[in-house]
C-alpha positions as CSV (number, residue, x, y, z in Angstrom):
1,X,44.5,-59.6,21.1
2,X,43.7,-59.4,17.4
3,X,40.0,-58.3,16.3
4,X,40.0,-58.2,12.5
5,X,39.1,-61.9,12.3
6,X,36.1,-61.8,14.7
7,X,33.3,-61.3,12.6
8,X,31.1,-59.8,15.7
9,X,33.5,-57.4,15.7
10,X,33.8,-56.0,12.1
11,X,29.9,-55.6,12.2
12,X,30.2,-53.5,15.6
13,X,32.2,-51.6,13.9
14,X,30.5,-51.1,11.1
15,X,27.2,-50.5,12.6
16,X,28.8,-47.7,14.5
17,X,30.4,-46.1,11.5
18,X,26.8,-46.2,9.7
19,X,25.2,-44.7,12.8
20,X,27.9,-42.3,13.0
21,X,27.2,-40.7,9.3
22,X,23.6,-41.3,9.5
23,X,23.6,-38.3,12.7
24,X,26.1,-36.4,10.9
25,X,24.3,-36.8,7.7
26,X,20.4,-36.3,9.3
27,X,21.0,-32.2,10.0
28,X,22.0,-31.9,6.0
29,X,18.7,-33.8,5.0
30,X,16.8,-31.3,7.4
31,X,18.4,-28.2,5.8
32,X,17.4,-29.6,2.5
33,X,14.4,-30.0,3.4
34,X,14.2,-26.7,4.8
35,X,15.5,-25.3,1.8
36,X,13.4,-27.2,-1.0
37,X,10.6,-26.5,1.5
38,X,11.4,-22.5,1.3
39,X,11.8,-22.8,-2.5
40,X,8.8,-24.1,-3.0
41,X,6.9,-21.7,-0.6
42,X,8.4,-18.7,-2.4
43,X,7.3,-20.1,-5.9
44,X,3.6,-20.6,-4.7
45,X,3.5,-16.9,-2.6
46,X,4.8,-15.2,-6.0
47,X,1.7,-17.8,-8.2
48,X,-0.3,-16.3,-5.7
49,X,0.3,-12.4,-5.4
50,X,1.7,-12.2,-8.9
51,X,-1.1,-13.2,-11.0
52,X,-1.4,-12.2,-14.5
53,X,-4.1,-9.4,-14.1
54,X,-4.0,-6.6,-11.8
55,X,-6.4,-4.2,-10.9
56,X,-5.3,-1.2,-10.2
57,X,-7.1,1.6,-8.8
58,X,-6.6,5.7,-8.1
59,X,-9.6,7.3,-6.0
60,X,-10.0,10.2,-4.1
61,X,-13.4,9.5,-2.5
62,X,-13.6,6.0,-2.6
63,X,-15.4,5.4,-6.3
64,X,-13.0,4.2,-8.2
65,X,-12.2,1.7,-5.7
66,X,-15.2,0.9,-4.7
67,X,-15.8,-0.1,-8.7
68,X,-12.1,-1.8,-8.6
69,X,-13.3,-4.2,-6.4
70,X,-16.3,-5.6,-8.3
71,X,-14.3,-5.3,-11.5
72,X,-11.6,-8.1,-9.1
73,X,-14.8,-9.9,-8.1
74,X,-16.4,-10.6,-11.7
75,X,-12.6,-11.8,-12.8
76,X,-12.7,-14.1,-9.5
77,X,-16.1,-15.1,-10.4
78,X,-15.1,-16.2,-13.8
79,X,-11.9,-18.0,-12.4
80,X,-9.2,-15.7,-13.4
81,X,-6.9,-14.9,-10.6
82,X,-6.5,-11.1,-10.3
83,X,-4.7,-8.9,-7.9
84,X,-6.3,-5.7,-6.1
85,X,-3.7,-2.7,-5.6
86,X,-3.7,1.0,-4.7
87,X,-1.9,2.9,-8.0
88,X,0.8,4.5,-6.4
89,X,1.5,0.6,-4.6
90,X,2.2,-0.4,-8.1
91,X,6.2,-0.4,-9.3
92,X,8.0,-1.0,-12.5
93,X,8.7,-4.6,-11.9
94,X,4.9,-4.8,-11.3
95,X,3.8,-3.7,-15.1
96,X,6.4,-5.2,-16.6
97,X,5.4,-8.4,-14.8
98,X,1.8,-8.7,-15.7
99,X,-0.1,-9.6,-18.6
100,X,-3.3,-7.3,-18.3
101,X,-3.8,-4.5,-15.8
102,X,-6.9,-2.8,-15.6
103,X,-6.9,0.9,-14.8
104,X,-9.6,2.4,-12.7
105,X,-8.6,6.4,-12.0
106,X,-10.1,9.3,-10.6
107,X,-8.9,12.6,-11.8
108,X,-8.2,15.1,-9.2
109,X,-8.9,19.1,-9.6
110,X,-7.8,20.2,-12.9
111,X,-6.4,17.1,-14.5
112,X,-3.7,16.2,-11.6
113,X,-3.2,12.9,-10.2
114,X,-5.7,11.8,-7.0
115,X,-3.6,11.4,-4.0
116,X,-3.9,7.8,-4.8
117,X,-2.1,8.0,-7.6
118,X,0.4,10.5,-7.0
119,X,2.9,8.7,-6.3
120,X,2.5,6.2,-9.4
121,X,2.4,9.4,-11.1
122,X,5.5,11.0,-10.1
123,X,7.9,7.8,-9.7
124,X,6.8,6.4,-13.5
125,X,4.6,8.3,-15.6
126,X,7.8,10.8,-15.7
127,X,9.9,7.8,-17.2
128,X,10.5,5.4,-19.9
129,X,9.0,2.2,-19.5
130,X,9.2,-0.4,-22.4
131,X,5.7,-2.4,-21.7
132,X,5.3,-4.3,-25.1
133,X,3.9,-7.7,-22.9
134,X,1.5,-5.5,-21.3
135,X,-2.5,-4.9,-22.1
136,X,-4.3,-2.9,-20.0
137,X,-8.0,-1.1,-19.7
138,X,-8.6,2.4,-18.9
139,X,-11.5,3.6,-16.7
140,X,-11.6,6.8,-16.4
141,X,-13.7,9.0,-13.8
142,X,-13.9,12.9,-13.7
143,X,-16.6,15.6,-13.5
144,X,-17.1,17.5,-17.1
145,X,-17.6,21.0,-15.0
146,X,-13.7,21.1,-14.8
147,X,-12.2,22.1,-18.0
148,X,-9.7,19.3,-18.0
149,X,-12.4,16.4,-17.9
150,X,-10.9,13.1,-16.9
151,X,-7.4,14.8,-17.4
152,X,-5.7,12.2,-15.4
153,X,-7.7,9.2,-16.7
154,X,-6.4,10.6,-20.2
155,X,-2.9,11.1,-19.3
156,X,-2.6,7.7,-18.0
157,X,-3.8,6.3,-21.4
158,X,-1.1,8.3,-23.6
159,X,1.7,7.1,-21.2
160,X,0.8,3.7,-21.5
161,X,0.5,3.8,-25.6
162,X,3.9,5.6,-25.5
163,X,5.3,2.7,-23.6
164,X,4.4,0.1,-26.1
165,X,1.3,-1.4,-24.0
166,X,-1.8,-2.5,-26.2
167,X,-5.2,-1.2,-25.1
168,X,-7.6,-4.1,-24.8
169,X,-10.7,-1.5,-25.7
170,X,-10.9,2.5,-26.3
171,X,-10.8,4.1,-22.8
172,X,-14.0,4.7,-21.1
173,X,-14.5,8.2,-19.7
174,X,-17.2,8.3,-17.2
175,X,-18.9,11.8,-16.1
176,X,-19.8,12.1,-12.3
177,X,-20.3,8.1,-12.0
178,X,-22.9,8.0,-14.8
179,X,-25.0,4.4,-15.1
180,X,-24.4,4.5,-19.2
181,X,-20.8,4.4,-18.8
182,X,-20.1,2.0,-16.2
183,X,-22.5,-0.1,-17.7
184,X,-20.2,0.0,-20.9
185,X,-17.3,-1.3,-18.3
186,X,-19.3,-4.0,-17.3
187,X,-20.0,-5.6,-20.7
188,X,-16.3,-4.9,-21.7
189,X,-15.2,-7.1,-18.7
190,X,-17.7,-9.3,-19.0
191,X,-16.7,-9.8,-22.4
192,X,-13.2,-10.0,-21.6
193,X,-13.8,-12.5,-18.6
194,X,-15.7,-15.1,-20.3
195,X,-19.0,-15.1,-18.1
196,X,-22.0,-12.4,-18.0
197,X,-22.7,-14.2,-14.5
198,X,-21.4,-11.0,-12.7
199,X,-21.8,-9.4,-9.1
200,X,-24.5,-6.9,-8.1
201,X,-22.8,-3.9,-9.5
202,X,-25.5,-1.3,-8.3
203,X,-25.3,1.1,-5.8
204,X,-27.3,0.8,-2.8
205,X,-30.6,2.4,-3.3
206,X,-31.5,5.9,-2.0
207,X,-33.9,6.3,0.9
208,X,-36.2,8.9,2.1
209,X,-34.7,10.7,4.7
210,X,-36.5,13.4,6.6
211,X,-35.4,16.8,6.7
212,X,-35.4,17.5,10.5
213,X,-33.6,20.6,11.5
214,X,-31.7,23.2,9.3
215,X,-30.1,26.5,10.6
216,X,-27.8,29.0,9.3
217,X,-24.6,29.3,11.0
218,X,-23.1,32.8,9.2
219,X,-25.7,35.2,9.5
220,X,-23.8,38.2,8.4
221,X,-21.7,37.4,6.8
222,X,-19.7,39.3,3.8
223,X,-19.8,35.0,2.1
224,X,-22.6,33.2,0.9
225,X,-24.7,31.3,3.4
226,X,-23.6,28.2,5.3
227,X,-26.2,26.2,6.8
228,X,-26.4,22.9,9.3
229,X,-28.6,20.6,8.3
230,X,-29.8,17.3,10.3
231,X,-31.5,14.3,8.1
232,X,-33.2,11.2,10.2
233,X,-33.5,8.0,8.8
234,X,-36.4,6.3,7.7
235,X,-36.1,3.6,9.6
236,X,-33.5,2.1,12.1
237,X,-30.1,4.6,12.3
238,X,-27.4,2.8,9.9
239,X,-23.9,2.6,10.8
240,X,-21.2,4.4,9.1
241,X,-17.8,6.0,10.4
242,X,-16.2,10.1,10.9
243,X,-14.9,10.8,7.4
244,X,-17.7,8.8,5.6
245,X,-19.8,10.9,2.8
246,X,-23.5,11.4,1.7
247,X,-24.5,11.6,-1.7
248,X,-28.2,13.6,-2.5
249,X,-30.2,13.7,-5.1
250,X,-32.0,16.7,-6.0
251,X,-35.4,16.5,-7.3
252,X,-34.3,18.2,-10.5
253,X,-31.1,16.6,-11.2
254,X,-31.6,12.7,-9.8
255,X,-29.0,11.6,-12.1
256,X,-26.4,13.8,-11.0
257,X,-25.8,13.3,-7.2
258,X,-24.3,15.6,-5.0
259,X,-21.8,14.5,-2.2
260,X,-21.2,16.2,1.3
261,X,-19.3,15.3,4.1
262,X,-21.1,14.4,7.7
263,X,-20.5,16.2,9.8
264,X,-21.7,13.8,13.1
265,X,-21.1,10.0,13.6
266,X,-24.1,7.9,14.6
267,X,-24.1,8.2,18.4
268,X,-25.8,11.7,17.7
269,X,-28.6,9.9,16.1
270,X,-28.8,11.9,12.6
271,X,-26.6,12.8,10.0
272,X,-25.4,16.2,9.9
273,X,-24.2,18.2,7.0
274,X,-22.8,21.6,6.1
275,X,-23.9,23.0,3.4
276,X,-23.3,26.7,1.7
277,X,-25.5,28.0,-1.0
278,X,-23.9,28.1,-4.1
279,X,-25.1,31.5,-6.3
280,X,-24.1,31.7,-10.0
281,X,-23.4,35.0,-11.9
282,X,-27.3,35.4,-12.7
283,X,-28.4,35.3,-9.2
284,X,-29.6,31.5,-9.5
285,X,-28.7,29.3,-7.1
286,X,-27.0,25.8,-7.4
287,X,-29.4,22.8,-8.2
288,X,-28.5,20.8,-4.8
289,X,-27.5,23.4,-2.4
290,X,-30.3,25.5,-3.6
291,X,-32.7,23.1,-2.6
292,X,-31.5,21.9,0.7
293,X,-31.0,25.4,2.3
294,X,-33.7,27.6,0.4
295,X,-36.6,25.1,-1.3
296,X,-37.2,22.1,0.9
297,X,-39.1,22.2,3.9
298,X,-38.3,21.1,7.6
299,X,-39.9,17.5,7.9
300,X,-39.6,17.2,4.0
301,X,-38.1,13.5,2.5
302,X,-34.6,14.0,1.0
303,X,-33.3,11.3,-1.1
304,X,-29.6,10.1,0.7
305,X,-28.1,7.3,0.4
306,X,-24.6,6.6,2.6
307,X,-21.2,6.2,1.2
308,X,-18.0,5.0,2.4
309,X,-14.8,7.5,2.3
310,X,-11.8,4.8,3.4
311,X,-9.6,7.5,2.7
312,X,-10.9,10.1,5.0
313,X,-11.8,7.4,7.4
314,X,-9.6,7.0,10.6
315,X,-8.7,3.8,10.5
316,X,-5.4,3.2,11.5
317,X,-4.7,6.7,12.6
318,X,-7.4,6.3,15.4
319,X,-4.8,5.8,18.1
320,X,-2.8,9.2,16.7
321,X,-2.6,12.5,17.4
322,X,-4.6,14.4,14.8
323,X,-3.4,17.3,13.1
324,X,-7.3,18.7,11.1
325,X,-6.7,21.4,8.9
326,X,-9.5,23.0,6.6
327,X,-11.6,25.7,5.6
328,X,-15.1,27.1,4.9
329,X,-17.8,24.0,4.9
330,X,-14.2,21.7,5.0
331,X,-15.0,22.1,9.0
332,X,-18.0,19.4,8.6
333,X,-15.1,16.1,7.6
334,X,-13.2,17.1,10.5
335,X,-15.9,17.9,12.7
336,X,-17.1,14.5,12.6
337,X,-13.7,13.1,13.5
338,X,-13.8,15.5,16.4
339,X,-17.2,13.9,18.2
340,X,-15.5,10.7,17.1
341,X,-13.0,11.6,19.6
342,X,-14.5,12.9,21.9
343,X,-16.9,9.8,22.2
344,X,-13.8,8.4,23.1
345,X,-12.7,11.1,25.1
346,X,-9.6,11.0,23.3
347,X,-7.5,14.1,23.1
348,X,-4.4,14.5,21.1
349,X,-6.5,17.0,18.6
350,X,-5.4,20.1,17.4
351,X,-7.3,21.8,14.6
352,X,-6.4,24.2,11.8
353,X,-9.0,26.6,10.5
354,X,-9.9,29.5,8.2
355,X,-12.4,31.5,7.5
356,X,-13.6,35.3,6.7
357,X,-14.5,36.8,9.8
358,X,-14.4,35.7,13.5
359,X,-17.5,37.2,14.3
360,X,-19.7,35.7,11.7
361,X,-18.2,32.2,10.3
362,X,-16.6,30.8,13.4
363,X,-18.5,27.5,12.8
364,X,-19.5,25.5,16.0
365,X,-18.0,28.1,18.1
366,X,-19.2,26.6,21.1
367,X,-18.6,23.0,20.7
368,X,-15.0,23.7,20.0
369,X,-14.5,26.2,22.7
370,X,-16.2,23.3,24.7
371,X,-13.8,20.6,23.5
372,X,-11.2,23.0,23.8
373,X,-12.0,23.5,28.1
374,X,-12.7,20.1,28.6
375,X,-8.8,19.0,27.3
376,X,-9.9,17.3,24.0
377,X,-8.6,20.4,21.3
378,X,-6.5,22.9,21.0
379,X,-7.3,25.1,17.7
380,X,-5.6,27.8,15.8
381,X,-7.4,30.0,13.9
382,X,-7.1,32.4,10.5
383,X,-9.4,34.9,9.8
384,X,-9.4,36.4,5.8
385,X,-10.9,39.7,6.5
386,X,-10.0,40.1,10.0
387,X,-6.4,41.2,9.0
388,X,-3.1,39.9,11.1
389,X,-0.7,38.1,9.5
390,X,-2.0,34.7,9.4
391,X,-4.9,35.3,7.1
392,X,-5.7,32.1,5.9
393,X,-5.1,28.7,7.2
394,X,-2.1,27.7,5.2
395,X,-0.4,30.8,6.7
396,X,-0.7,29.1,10.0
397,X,1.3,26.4,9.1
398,X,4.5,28.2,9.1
399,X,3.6,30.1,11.6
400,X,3.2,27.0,13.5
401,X,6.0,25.2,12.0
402,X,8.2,24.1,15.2
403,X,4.7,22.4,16.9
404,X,4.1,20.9,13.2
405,X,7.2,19.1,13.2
406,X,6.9,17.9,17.0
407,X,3.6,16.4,16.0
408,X,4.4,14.7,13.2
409,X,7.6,13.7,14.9
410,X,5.5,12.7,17.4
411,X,3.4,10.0,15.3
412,X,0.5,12.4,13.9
413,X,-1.6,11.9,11.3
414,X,-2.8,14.4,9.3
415,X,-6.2,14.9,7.4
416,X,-6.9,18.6,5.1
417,X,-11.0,19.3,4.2
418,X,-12.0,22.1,2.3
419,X,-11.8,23.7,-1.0
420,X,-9.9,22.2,-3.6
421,X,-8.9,26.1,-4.9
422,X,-6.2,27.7,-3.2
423,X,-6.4,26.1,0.0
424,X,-6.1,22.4,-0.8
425,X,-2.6,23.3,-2.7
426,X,-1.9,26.0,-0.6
427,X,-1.6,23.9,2.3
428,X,0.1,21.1,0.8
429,X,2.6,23.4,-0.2
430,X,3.3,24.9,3.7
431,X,3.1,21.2,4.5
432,X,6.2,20.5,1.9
433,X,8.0,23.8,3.0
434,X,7.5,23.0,6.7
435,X,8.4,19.4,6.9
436,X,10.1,18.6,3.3
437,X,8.8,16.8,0.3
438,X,10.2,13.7,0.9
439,X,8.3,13.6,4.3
440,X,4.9,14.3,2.9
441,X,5.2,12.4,0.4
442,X,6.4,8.9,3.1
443,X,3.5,10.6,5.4
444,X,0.7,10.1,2.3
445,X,2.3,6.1,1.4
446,X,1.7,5.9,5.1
447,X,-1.8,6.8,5.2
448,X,-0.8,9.7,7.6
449,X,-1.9,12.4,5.2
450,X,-5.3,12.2,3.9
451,X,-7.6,14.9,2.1
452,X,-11.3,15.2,1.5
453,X,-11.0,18.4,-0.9
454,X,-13.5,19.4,-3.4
């Protein structure tokens, strides 16, 4: 039978040859689709988290970044995109990238790097970086006692010049987070933004709390006096977290507030702090802790206002083992992530600590021999003038080394409190010898190794 003359025929086939490359030709639209779809996803995800300013910030306890984020919300308020980022998250690709960053940097010690900058520090402020595209902003906060005021704020500024960048205004240096200088910020972004229709960029205000106990914990002591001190609220108990700060203003010195760790968390109903009496050469005392140990009364007001410490909080490491190491008053950070954990009854705790003598400046002795019997802590100890070889609590590290490792290993997180001279780079020095540079430095990008040094 012949078919080619049968016009039914011819269109069967051809409707079957259309249908046939219409199904083999449908999956190639979807991948296109898919692709075009992808594309355009990528291009809006890079608009979007590559915007032309960045804010960059380096704090160690929390006031540069508290600042970074009202400097982003002003730019957002005025309409200009502008990305929020940790220094050291910030890469070579990012600078080169952007059209303005602005800088807001703590300076940590004698002129180093905070640990939220160390990174940044190390991996491109060593380098070459052509930056001629790039203008930028420098904030600078320090504390004019140390001899290298601001050092870091400084050095970022001369690396940046070097590289070519163009600074959109002379860098501001701000002393111990004073009002005259961050007010010069303000009117420099505002100026820069286009609108004067900023966010509240004032602190919270202080509030009378009430002296309510104070007792010293060292009596004899060959150190100077260390004293626990509880402050009730005025009114209902705010919230706030282990690892969070107080700042207190003296009646003398209002302008220049002192910070201190808590040493409590708010199931024990008051703030607690530790605070040692600070003597200089002439036998005067220092203007804060002189005046909380020695000149206020017992049901006297004390000016405190609350501060968030994000990078001595928990946070993520609240599921870890914690490795706490400190010294001297350093014991009052990591004592309030202790009743943290025990709140939880969570063990996994195992605490670091030196002092002078056992029989004088064991602080809390009995609350960690408690947690220690109940399964919550185990504790190592190093005692200065007690001799044995582990006299202060960086020698313990080593000495310690293989039950370092095993922790870390393990998943640990740990935090360092204390004294910013010799112990704070003593014991990140054991840390580097024990487990390796390289390791530290992942454990810090990972939030694993946090300080609240001073």
């Amino acid at each position: 039978m012949i078919w080619t003359n049968d016009p039914n025929r011819l269109m069967l086939v051809a409707a079957s040859a259309a249908a046939y490359g219409l199904v083999c030709l449908l999956p190639y639209l979807r991948a296109r689709r898919k692709r075009l779809a992808a594309v355009r996803s990528k291009a809006e995800t890079e608009a979007a988290t590559s915007p032309g300013w960045i804010v960059a910030y380096a704090s160690q306890t929390g006031n540069a970044e508290e600042l970074a984020s009202q400097t982003v919300a002003t730019l957002r308020l005025a309409g200009i995109p502008a990305q929020l980022s940790e220094l050291s998250d910030l890469h070579a690709e990012d600078l080169q990238r952007a059209e303005r960053v602005l800088f807001l940097v703590s300076t940590y010690g004698e002129g180093d790097a905070p640990d939220a900058g160390a990174a940044f520090a190390g991996r491109l402020m060593t380098t070459q970086l052509p930056l001629p595209q790039l203008h930028y902003a420098v904030l600078a906060l320090g504390d004019s006692a140390y001899q290298q005021f601001c050092g870091f704020g400084r050095a970022l500024d001369g690396w940046l010049q070097a590289q070519g960048a163009h600074s959109l205004f002379p860098r501001i240096d701000v002393d111990r987070s004073a009002d005259a200088a961050i007010g010069q910020w303000r009117q420099q972004l505002s100026h820069l933004a286009g609108t004067s229709d900023a966010p509240d960029w004032s602190a919270p205000a202080y509030q009378a709390w009430t002296l309510s106990a104070r007792r010293l914990l060292n009596p004899g002591s060959a150190g100077a006096p260390v004293y626990h001190l509880e402050l009730a609220p005025p009114g209902p108990l705010p919230d706030w977290q282990s690892g969070d700060l107080v700042q207190i203003s003296a009646p003398s010195e209002a302008d220049r507030p002192r910070e201190y760790s808590i040493a409590s968390i708010p199931a024990d109903g008051r703030a607690h702090l530790l605070v040692r009496l600070h003597s200089h050469a002439d036998g005067s005392h220092g203007v804060a802790s002189g005046w909380l140990t020695q000149q206020a009364q017992v049901g006297q007001m004390v000016s405190l206002r609350l501060r968030a410490h994000r990078r001595f909080r928990l946070e993520d490491n609240a599921g870890r083992r914690l490795i706490l190491v400190g010294n001297g008053s350093g014991i009052a950070g990591l004592r309030g992530h202790l009743r943290a954990r025990a709140q939880a009854e969570q063990g996994g705790n195992w605490l670091l600590f030196g002092e002078r003598n056992s029989a004088h400046d064991f602080h809390y002795r009995e609350e960690l021999q408690a947690l220690r019997q109940a399964g919550l802590l185990e504790f190592d100890m190093a005692w200065s003038r007690d001799g044995g070889a582990a006299r202060y609590v960086q020698d313990l590290l080593p000495a310690h080394a293989d039950k370092l490792r095993s922790w870390v290993a393990d998943g640990a997180a740990i935090y360092v409190c204390g004294s910013l001279d010799g112990m704070a780079a003593g014991v990140d020095a054991a840390l580097a010898n024990v487990l390796g540079h390289a390791a530290l430095d992942a454990l810090a990008a990972a939030g694993r190794y946090r300080r609240d040094v001073y």
